[in-house]
N, C-alpha and C positions, 0 to 999 in steps of 0.2 A: 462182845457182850451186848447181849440187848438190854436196854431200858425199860421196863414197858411203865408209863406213867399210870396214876390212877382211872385215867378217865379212857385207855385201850380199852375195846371189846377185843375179848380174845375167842377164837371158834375153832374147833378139834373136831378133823374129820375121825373118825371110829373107824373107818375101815381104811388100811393099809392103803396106798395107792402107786403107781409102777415110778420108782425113782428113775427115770431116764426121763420124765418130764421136767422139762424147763418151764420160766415164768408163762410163756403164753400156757401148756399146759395144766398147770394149776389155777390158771387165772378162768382156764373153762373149768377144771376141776369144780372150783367156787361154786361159780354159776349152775352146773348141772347136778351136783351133789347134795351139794351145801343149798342148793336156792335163795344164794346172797350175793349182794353185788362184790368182788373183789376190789372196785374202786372207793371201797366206803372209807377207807381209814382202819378196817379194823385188822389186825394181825389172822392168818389163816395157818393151822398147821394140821399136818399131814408128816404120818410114818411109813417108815419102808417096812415091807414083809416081817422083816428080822426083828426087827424093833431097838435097832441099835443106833437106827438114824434116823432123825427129822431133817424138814423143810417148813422155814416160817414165810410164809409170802406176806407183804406188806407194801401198800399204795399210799405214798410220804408225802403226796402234793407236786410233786417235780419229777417222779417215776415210780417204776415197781421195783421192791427189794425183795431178794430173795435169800433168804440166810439158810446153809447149808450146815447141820454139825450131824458130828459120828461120834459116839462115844468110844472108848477104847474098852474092850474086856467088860464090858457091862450094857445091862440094855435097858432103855427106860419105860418108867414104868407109865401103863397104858392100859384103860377101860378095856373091859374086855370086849372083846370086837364082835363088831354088829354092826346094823347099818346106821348111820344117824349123826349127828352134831352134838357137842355140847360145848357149852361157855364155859369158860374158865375166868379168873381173876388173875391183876395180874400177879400175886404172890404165889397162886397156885403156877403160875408160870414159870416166874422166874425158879421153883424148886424144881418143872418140870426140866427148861432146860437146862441147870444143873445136874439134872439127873436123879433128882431124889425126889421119891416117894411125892408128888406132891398130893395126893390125898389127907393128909396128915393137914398140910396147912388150910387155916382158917382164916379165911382173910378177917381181917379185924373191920368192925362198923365204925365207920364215924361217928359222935355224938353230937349231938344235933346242942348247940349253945343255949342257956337260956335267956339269955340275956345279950345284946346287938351292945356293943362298944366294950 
């Protein structure tokens, strides 16, 4: 299970990319697609054709992690495909990779205190 705390950028390549890439693969993927560095900290994801399986790449300070899931008898749900990026939250995340709908969630705002103590 992933974590993704409040302060992950999360970035959604839109268009499928060939699952038989490994970490260096996606790590150019980033760079040449995305036009973002892969070593920033932020989580990268990318779908297979089918759309039944992601790949989250993520750069933790001490290596690249690569997180692999398939869902079983179900396929997640995905912008409709086109060329380009978008951000995600991580609530929108973690519903993605459960697998559900995350367009539905809203990530909720913080409110800003009015008052310090």
């Amino acid at each position: 299970m992933i974590s993704p705390h409040g302060q992950l950028r999360i970035y959604v390549a839109i268009r499928p990319v060939d699952f038989r890439k490994g970490i260096d693969g996606l790590a150019l993927a980033v760079q040449e697609m995305m036009g973002l560095d892969p070593f920033s900290g932020a989580a990268f994801v990318f779908r297979a054709k089918r759309a039944d399986r992601i790949k989250v790449l993520i750069w933790d300070q001490t290596g690249m992690v690569l997180v692999h899931k398939r869902l079983e008898g179900a396929k997640f749900v995905w912008p409709q495909v086109r060329d380009g990026v978008i951000r995600m939250s991580p609530a929108q995340f973690a519903a993605l990779f459960e697998g559900i709908d995350w367009r539905l969630v809203r990530p909720e705002a913080a409110r800003r205190p009015e008052l310090a103590g």
